[in-house]
Every structure is written in C-alpha cells, then in structure tokens.
mmCIF file of the C-alpha atoms, coordinates in Angstrom:
data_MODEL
# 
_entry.id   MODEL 
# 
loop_
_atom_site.group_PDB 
_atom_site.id 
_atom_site.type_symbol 
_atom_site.label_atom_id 
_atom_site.label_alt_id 
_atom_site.label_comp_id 
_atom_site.label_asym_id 
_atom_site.label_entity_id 
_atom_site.label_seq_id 
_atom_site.pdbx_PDB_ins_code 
_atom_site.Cartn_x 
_atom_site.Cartn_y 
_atom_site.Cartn_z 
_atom_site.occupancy 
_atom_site.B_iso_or_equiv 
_atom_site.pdbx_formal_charge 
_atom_site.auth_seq_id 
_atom_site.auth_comp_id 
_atom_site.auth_asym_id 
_atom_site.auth_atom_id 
_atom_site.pdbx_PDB_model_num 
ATOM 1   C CA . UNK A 1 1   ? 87.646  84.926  103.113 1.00 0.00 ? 1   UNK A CA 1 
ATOM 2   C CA . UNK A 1 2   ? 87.008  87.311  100.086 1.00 0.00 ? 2   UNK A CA 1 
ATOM 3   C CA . UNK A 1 3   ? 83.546  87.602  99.327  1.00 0.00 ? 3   UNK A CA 1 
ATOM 4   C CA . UNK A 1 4   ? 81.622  88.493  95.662  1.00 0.00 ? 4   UNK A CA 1 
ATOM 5   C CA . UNK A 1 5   ? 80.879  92.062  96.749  1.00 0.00 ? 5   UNK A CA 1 
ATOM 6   C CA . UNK A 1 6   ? 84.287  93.177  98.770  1.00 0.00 ? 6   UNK A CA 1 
ATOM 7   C CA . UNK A 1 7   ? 86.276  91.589  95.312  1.00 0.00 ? 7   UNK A CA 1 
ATOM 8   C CA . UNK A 1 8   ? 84.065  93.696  93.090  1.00 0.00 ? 8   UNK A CA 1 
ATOM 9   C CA . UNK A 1 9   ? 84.382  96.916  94.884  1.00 0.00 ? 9   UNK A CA 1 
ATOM 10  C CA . UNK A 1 10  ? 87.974  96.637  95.159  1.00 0.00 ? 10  UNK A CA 1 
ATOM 11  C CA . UNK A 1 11  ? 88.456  96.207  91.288  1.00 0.00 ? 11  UNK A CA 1 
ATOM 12  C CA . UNK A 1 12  ? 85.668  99.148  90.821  1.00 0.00 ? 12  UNK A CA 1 
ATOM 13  C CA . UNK A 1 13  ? 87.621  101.237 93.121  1.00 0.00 ? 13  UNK A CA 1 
ATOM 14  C CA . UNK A 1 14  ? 90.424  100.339 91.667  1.00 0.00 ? 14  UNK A CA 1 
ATOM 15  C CA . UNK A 1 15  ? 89.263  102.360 88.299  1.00 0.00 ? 15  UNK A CA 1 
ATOM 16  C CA . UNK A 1 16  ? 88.358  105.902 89.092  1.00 0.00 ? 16  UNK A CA 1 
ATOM 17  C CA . UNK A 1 17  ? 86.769  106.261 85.673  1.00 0.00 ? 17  UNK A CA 1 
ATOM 18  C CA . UNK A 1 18  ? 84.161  103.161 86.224  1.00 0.00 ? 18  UNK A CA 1 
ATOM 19  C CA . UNK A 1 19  ? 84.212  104.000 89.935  1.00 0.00 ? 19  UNK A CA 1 
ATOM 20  C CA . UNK A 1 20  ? 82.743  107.677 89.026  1.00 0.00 ? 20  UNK A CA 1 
ATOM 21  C CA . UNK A 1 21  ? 80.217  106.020 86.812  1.00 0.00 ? 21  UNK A CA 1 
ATOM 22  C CA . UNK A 1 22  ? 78.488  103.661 89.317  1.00 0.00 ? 22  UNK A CA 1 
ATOM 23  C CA . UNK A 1 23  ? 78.871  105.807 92.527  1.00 0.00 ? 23  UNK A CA 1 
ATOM 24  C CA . UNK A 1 24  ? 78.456  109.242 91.662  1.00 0.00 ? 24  UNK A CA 1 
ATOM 25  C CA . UNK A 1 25  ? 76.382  109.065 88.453  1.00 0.00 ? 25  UNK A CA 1 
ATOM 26  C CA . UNK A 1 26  ? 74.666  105.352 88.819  1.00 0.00 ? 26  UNK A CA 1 
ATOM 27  C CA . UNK A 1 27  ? 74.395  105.436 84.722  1.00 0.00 ? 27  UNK A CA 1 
ATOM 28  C CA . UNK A 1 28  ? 76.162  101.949 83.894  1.00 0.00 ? 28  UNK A CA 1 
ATOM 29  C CA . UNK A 1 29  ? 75.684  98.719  82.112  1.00 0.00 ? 29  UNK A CA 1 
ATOM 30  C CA . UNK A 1 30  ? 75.914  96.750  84.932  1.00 0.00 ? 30  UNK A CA 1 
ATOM 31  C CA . UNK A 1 31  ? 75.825  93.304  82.902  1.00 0.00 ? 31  UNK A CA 1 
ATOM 32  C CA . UNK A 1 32  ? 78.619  94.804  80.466  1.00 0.00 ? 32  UNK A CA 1 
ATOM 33  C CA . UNK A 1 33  ? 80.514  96.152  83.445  1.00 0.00 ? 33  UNK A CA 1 
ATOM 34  C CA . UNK A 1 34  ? 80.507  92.424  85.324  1.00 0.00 ? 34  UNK A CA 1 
ATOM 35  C CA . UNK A 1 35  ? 81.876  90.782  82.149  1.00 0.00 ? 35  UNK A CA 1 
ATOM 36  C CA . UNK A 1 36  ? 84.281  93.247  81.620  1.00 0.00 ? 36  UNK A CA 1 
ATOM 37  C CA . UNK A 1 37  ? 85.713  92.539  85.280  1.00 0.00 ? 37  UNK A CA 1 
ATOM 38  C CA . UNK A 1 38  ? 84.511  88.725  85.570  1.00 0.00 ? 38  UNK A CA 1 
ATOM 39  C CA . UNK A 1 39  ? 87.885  87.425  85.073  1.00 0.00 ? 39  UNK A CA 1 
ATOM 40  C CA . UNK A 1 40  ? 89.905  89.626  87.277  1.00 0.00 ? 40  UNK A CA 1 
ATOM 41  C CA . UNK A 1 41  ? 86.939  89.275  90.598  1.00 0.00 ? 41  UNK A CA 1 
ATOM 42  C CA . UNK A 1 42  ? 87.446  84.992  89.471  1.00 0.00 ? 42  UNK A CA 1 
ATOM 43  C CA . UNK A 1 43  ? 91.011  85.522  90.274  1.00 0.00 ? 43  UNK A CA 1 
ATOM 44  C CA . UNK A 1 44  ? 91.035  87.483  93.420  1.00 0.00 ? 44  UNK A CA 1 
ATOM 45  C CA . UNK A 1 45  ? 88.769  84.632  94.680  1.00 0.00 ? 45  UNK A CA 1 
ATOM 46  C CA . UNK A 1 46  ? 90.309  81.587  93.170  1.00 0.00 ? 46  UNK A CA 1 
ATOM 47  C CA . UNK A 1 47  ? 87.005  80.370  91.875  1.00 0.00 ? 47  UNK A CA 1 
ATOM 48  C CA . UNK A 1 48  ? 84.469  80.522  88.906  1.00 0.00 ? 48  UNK A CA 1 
ATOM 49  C CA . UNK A 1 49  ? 82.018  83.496  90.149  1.00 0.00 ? 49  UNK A CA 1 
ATOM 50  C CA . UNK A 1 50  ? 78.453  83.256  87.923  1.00 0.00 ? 50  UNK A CA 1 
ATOM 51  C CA . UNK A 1 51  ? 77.884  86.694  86.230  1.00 0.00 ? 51  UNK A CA 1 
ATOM 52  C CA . UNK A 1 52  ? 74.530  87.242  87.915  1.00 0.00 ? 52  UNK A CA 1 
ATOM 53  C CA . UNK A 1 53  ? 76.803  87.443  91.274  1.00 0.00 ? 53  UNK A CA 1 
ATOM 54  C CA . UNK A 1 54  ? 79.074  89.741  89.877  1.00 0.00 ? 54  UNK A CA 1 
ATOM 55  C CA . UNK A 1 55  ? 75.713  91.955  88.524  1.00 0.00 ? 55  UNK A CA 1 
ATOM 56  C CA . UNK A 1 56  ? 74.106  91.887  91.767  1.00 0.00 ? 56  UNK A CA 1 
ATOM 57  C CA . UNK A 1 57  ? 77.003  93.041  93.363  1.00 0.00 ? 57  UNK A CA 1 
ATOM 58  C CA . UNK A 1 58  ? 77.724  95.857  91.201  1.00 0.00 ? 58  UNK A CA 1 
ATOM 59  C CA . UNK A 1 59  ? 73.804  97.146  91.650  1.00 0.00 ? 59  UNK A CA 1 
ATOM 60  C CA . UNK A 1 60  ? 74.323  97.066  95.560  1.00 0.00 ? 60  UNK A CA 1 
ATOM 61  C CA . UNK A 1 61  ? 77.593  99.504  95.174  1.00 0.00 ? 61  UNK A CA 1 
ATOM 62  C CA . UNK A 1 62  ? 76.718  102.366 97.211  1.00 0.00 ? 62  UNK A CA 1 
ATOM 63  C CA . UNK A 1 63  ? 78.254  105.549 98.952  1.00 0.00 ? 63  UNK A CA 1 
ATOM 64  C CA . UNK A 1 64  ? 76.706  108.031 100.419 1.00 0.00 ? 64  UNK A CA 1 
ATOM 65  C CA . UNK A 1 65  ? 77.306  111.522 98.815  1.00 0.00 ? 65  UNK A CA 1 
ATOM 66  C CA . UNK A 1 66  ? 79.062  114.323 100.802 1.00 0.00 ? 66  UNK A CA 1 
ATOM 67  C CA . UNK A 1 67  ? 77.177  116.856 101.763 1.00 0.00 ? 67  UNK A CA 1 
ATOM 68  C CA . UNK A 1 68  ? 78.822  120.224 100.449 1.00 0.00 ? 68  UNK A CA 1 
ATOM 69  C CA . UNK A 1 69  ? 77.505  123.568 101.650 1.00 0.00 ? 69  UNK A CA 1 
ATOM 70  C CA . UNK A 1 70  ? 77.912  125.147 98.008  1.00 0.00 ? 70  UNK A CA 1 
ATOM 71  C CA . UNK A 1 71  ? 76.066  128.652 99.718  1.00 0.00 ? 71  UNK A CA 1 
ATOM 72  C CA . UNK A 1 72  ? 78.990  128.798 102.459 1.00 0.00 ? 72  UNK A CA 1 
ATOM 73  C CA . UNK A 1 73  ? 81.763  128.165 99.655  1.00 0.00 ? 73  UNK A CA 1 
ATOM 74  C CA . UNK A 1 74  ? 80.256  131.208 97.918  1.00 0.00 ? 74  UNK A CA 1 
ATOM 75  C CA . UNK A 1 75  ? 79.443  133.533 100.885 1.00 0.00 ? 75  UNK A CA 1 
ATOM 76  C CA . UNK A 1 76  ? 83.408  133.776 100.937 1.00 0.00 ? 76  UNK A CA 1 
ATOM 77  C CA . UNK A 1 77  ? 84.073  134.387 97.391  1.00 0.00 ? 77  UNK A CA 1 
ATOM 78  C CA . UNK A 1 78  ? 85.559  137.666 95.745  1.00 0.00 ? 78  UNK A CA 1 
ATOM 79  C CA . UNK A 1 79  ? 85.132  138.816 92.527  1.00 0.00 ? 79  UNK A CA 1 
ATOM 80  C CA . UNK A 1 80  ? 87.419  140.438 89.727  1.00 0.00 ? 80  UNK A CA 1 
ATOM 81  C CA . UNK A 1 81  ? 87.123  141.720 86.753  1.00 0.00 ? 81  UNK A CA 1 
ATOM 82  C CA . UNK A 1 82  ? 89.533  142.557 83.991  1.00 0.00 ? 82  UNK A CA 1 
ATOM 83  C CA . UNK A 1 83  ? 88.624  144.582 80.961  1.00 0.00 ? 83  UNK A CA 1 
ATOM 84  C CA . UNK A 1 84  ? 89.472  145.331 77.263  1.00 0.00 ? 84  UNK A CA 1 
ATOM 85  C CA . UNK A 1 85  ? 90.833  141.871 76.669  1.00 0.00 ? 85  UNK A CA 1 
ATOM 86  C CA . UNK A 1 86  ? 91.856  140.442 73.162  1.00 0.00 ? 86  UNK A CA 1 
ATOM 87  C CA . UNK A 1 87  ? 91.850  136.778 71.938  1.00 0.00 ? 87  UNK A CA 1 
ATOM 88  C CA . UNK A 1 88  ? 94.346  135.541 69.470  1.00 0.00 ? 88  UNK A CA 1 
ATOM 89  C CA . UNK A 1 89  ? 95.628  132.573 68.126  1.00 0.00 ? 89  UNK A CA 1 
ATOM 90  C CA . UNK A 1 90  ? 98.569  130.910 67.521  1.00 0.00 ? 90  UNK A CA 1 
ATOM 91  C CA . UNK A 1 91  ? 100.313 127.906 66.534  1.00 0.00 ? 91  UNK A CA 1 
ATOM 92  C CA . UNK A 1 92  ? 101.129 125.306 68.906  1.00 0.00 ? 92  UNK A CA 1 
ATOM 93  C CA . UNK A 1 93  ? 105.301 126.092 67.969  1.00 0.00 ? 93  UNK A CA 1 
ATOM 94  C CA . UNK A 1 94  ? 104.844 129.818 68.278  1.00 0.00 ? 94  UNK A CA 1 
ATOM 95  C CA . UNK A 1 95  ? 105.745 132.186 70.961  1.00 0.00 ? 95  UNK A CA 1 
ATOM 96  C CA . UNK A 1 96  ? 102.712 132.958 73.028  1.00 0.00 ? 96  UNK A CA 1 
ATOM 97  C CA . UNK A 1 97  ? 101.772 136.339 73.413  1.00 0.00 ? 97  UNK A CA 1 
ATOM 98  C CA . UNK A 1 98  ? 103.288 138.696 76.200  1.00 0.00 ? 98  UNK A CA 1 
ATOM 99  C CA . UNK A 1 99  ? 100.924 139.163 79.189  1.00 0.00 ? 99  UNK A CA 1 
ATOM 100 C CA . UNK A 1 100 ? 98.720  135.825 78.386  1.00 0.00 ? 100 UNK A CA 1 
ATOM 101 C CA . UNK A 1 101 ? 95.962  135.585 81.365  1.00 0.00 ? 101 UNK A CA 1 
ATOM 102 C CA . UNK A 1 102 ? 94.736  132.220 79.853  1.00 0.00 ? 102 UNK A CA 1 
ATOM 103 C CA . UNK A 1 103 ? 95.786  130.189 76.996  1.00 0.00 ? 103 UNK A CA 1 
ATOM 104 C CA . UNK A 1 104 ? 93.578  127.054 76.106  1.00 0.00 ? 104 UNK A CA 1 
ATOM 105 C CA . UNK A 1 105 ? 95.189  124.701 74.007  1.00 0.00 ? 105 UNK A CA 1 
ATOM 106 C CA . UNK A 1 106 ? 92.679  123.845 70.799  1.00 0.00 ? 106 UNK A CA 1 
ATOM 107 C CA . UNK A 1 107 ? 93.349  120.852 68.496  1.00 0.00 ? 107 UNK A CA 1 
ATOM 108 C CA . UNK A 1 108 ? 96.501  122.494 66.460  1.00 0.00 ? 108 UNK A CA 1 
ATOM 109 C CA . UNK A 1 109 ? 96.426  125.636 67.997  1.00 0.00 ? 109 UNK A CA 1 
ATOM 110 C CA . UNK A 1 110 ? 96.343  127.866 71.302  1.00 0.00 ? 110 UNK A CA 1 
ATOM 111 C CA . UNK A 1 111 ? 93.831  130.414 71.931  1.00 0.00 ? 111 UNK A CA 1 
ATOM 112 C CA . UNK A 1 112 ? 95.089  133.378 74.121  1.00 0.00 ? 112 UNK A CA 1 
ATOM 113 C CA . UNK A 1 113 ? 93.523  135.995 76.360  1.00 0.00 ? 113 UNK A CA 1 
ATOM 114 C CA . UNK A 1 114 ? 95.283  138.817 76.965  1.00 0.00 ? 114 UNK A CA 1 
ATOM 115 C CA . UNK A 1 115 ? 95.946  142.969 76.331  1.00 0.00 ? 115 UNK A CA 1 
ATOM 116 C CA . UNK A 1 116 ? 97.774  143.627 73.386  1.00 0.00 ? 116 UNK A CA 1 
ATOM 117 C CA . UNK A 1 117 ? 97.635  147.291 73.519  1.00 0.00 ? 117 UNK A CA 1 
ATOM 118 C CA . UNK A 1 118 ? 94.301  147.816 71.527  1.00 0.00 ? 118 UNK A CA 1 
ATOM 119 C CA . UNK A 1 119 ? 91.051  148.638 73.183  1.00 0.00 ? 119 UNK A CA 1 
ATOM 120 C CA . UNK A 1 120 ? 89.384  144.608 73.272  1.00 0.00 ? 120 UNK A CA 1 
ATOM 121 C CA . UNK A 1 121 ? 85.547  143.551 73.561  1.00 0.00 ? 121 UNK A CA 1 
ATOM 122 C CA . UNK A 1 122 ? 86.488  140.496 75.819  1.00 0.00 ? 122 UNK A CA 1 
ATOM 123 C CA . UNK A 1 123 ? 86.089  140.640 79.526  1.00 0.00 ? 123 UNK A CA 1 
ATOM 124 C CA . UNK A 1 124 ? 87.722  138.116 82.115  1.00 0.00 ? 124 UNK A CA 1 
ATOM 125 C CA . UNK A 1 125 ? 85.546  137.264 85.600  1.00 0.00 ? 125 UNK A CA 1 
ATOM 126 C CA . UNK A 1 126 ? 87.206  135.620 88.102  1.00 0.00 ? 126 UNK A CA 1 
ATOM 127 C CA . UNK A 1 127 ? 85.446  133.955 91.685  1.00 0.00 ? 127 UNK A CA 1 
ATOM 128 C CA . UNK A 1 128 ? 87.936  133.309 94.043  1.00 0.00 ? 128 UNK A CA 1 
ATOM 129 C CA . UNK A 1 129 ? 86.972  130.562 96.739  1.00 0.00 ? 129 UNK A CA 1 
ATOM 130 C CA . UNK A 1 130 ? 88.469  129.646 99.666  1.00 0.00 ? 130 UNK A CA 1 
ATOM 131 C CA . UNK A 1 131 ? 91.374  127.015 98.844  1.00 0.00 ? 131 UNK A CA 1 
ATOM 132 C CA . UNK A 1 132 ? 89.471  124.003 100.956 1.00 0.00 ? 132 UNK A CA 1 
ATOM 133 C CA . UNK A 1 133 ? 86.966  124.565 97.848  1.00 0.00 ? 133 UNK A CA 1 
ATOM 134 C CA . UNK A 1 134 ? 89.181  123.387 95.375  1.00 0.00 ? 134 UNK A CA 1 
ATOM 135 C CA . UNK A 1 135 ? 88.072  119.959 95.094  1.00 0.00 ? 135 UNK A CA 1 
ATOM 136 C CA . UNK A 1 136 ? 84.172  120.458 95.325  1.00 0.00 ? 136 UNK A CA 1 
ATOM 137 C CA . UNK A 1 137 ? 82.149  119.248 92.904  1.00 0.00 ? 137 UNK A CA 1 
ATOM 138 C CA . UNK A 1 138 ? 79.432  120.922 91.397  1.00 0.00 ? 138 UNK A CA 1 
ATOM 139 C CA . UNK A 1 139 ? 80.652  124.323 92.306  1.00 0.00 ? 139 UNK A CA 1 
ATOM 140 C CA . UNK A 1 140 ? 81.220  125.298 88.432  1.00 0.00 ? 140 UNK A CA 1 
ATOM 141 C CA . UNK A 1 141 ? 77.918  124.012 87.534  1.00 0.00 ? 141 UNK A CA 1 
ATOM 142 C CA . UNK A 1 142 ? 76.051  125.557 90.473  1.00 0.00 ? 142 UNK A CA 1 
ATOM 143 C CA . UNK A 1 143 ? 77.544  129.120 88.783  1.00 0.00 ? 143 UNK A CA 1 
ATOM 144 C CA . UNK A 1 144 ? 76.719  128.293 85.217  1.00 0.00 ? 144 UNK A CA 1 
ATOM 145 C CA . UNK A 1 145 ? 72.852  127.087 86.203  1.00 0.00 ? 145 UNK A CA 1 
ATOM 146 C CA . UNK A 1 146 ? 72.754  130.808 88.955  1.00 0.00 ? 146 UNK A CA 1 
ATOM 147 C CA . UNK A 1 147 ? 73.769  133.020 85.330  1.00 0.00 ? 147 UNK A CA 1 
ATOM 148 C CA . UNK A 1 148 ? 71.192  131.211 82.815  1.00 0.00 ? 148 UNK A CA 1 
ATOM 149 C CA . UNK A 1 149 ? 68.303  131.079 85.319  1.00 0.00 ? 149 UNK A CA 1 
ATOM 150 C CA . UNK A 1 150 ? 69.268  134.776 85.602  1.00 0.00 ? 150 UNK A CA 1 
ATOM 151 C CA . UNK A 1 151 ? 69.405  134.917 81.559  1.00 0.00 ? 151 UNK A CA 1 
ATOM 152 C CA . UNK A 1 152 ? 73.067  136.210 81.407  1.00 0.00 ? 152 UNK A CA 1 
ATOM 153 C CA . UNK A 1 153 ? 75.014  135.299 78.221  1.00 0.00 ? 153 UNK A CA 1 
ATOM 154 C CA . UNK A 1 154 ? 78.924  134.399 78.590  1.00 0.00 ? 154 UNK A CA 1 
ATOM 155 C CA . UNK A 1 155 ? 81.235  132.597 76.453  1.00 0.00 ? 155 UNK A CA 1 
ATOM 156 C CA . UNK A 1 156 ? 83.411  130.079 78.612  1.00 0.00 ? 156 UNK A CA 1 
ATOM 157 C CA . UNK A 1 157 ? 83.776  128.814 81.901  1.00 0.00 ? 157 UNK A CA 1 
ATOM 158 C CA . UNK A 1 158 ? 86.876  127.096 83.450  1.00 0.00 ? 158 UNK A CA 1 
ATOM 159 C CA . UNK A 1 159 ? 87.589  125.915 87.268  1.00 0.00 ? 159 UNK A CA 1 
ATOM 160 C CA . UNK A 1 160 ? 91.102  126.798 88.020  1.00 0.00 ? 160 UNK A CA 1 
ATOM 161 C CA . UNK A 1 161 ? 91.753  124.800 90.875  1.00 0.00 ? 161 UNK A CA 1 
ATOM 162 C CA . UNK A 1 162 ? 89.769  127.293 93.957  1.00 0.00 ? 162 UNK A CA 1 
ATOM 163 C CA . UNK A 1 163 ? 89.087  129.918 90.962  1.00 0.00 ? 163 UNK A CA 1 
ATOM 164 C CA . UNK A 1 164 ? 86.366  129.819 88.548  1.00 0.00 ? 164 UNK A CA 1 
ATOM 165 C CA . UNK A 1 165 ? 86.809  132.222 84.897  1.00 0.00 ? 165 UNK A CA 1 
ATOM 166 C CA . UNK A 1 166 ? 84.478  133.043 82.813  1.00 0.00 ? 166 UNK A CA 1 
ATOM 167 C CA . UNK A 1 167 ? 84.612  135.079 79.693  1.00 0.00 ? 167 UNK A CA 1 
ATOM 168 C CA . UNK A 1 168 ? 82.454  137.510 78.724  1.00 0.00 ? 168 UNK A CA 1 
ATOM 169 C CA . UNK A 1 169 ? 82.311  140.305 75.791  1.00 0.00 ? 169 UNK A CA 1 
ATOM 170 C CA . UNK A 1 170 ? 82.287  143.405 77.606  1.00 0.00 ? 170 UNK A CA 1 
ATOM 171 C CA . UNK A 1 171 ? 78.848  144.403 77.475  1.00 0.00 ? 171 UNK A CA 1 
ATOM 172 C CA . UNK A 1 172 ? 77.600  141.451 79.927  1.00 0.00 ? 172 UNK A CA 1 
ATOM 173 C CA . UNK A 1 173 ? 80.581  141.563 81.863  1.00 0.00 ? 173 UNK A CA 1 
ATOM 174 C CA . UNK A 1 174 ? 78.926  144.211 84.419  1.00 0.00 ? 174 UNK A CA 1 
ATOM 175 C CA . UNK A 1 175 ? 75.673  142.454 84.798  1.00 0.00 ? 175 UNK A CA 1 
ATOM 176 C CA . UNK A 1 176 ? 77.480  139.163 85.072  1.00 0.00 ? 176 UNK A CA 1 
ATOM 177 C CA . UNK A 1 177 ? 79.283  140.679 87.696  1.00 0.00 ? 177 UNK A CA 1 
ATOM 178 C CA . UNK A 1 178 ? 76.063  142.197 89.200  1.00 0.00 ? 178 UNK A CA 1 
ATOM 179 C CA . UNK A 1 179 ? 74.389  139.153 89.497  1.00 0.00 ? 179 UNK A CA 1 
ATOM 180 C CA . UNK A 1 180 ? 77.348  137.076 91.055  1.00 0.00 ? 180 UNK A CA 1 
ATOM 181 C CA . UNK A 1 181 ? 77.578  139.876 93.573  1.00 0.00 ? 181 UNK A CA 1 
ATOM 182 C CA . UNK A 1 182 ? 74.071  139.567 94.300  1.00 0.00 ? 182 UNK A CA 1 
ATOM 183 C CA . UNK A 1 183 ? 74.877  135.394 94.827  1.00 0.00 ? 183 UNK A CA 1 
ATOM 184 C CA . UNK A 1 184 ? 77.483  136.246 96.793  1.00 0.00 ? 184 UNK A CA 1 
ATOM 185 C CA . UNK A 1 185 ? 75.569  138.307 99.181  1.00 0.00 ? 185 UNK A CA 1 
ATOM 186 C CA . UNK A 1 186 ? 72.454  136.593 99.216  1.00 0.00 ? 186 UNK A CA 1 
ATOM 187 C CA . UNK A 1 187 ? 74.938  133.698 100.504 1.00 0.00 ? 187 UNK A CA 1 
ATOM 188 C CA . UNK A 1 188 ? 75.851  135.651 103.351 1.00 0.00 ? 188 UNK A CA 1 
ATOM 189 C CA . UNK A 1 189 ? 72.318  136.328 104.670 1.00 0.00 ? 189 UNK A CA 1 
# 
C-alpha cells in the first residue's frame, strides 16, 4: 500500500525544479506546493488525501547533502590565462567572428570574446578541474566568494562543464590569477 509521504515524494521527485526547492534550498510554500500536487498524490492513492497530510509530508522531505571536498577539487586545478582579448557584438543572423573563445547569446544579440588583431583590455581566466568535478555544486560560487573576500574585481563568471571562466580587464587579470594560485596551493597543503 502507497502511503501519504512515499506518493508525495514520488511526484516531488518527479519535478526537478520543485524537487531542488524543498531538498536543496528548503525555501517553499509548503501549503501552495500541497495544493498544487493534491490532485495528482489523490490519484496515485485512489482516495481523498486532507491537505494538512499532504503539508506535513512535504515538511518531513529530507536528504542528506553530499559531502563535497571543494579544497581537493581545487588542489588539482590549473590555471590559464589568455591576454589582449576584444568583445564585440553581433546580430543573432550574423557570422560570428573568427577565433571566438566564448560567445554568450544576449536577448537579440551575441556577445563575443576573442583576438581580432588589435591590442584588447579584456583578459580570459580559465580553472581547469578534474572531469569527476563537473557536476559539483557550489564550486563556481566557492571561487566568486575566495576573489571578493580577497577584494578582486572581474566582470563574468561561467562554469563550463569541469572549467570555470572568468573575465577580467587586463589590469586584474594578474592578481586574479595570483590569488587563485595562492587557492590552489593553499589547497594542496
């Protein structure tokens, strides 16, 4: 037999979206989530199930986090650095430019990183990790929160499947790099 909680979990899990919100981040409207999903749990169980049920059994949802060892993901990182970079625009019809190293599609429009042949002010950062590290959470923030407690200035951060970018004008790009080296080694030891 089916009971309140298992029917419940199996819709939640069901939804990655709502799933994310009550395991990982606990911030839900637990009454507005059990109406939203009342009718569905009442026919998985063949019965009327009272709201409250479905409330409780939405509060009692839990999974124990994964540990992840964020400082042995980083003791095995590499850095690299690439200089003089330009960013340019264009249309979301028009050819992108020759030797693109990232292009982020905008609303309307693509913005490009890349040499063009002209000195640029834009430098590109990349942290290689290890490929299990692909899928671990937190790893991009971890970075971001390491270079503002250090009070480093950059302009955008992306996770690239096991690679995390960040863009930097040129002048920060060697402290930026400084300090991640410094993570990276501290990490080690």
């Amino acid at each position: 037999m089916t009971t309140i909680k298992s029917a419940v979990m199996s819709v939640i899990s069901s939804d990655p979206p709502t799933y994310s919100m009550i395991v990982s981040s606990g911030l839900c409207n637990y009454t507005s989530m059990a109406k939203r999903i009342q009718r569905t749990v009442e026919v998985m169980l063949g019965r009327q199930v009272n709201l409250n049920s479905i409330t409780k059994a939405l509060t009692q949802i839990r999974i124990e986090p994964r540990y992840v060892n964020i400082f042995g993901i980083v003791s095995q990182a590499t850095l690299w650095a690439e200089y003089g970079l330009n960013e340019l625009q264009c249309g979301l019809n028009d050819r992108l430019p020759e030797g693109s190293l990232l292009v982020v599609r905008r609303d309307g429009y693509y913005t490009c990183l890349c040499k063009t042949g002209e000195p640029g002010k834009i430098a590109l950062i990349r942290i290689r990790t290890p490929k299990e590290a692909s899928n671990t959470p937190g790893l991009s923030l971890f970075i971001t929160e390491y270079l503002y407690l250090n009070g480093v200035e950059f302009s955008n951060i992306y996770r690239l499947g096991n690679e995390i970018w960040i863009t930097s004008d040129s002048e920060n790009a060697g402290r930026i790099l400084s300090i991640l080296s410094d993570m990276i080694y501290r990490s080690q030891h």
